[in-house]
C-alpha positions in Angstrom: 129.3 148.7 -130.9 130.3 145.0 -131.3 133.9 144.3 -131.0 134.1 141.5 -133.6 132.9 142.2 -137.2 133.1 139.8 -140.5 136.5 140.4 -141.9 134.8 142.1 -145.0 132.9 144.5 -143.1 136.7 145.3 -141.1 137.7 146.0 -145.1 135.2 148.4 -145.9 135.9 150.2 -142.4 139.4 150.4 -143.1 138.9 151.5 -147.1 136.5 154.4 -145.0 139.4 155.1 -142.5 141.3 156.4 -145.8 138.8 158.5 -147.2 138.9 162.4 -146.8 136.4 164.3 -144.4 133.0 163.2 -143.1 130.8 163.7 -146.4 133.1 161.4 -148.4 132.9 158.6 -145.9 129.3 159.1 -145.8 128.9 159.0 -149.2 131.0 155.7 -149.4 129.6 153.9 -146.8 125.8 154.5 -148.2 127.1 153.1 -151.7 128.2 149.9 -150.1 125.2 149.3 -148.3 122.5 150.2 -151.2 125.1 147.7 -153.4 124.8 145.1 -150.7 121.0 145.8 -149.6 117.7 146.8 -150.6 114.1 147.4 -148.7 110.8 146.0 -150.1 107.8 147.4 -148.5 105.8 143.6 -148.3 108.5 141.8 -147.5 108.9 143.8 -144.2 106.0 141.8 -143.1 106.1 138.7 -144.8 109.9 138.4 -143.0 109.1 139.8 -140.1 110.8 137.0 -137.9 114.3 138.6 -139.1 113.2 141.8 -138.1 114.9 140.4 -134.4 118.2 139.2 -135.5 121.3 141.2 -133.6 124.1 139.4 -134.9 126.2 141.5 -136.7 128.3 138.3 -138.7 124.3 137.3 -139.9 123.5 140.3 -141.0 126.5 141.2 -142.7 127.0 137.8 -144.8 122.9 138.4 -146.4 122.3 140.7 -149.4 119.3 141.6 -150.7 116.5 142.8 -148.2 117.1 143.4 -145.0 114.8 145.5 -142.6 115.5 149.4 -142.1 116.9 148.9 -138.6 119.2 146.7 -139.4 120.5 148.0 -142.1 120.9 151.5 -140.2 122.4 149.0 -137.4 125.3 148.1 -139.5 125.6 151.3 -141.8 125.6 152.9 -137.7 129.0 151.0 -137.3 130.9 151.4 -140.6 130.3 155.1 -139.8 131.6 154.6 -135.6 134.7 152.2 -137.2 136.2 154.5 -139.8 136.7 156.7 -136.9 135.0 159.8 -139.1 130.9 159.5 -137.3 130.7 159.2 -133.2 127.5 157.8 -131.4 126.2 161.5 -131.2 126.5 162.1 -134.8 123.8 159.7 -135.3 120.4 160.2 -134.6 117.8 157.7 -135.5 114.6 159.0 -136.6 111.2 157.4 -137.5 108.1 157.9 -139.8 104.9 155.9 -141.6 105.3 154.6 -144.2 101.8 154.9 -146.1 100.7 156.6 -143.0 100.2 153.0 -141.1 104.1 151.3 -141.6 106.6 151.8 -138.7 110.1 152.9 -140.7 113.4 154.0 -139.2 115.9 156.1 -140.9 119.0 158.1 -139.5 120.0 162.0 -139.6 123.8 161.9 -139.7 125.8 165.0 -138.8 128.3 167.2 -141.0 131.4 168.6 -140.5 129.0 171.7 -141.0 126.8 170.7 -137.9 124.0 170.3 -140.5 122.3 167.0 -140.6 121.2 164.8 -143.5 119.0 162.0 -143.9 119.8 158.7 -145.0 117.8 156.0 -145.7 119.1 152.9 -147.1 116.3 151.0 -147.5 113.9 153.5 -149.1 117.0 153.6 -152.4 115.4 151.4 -154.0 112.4 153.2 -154.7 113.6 155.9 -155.9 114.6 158.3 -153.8 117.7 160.3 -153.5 120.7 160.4 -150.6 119.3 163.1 -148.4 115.4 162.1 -148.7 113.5 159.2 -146.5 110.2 157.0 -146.4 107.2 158.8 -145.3 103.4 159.1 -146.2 103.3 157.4 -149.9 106.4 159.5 -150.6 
């Protein structure tokens, strides 16, 4: 976890501090990034240079696309920085994306010990909190 963030990413964190219980953070935190971000299945290759950048402050100040793992990278530390997720709540998970397209997604545990998907970047196509990117689905 970096130590510095962009002061509006410390303002979402501490709006997620406030919240009640795990689900509602959750929930909070994936409205903010699908707002802020968005995947498009060509563009992953067309931009795959940016598919390397690490700093948070970068990432954080674009909207619009941004590849899967780094938008799990920074949805990964609103979740750790309202205090509600730890590292071991989050488990990153991969698939193909029409069967040939590496794609990352997270499972994110409940107060429940169940897990649930979440896939930012696959929102815009369509598909609900709780689903992810696979096959032509």
């Amino acid at each position: 976890m970096p130590e510095k963030l962009p002061e509006e990413m410390e303002s979402v964190i501490e709006e997620l501090r406030g919240v009640i219980g795990k689900e509602e953070c959750l929930r909070r935190a994936y409205e903010t990034m699908i707002q802020r971000y968005r995947g498009y299945r060509f563009r992953t290759y067309w931009r795959f240079g940016e598919a390397f950048e690490t700093d948070v402050e970068k990432l954080w100040q674009k909207t619009g696309f941004l590849h899967c793992h780094n938008m799990n990278y920074l949805f990964r530390i609103l979740l750790v920085k309202s205090g509600w997720f730890g590292d071991d709540d989050i488990k990153l998970k991969y698939s193909l994306v029409w069967y040939i397209s590496p794609h990352q997604y997270l499972q994110i545990k409940l107060d429940d010990n169940s897990f649930i998907n979440v896939d930012i970047w696959n929102h815009n196509y369509g598909k609900k909190f709780g689903d992810y990117a696979r096959g032509f689905h």
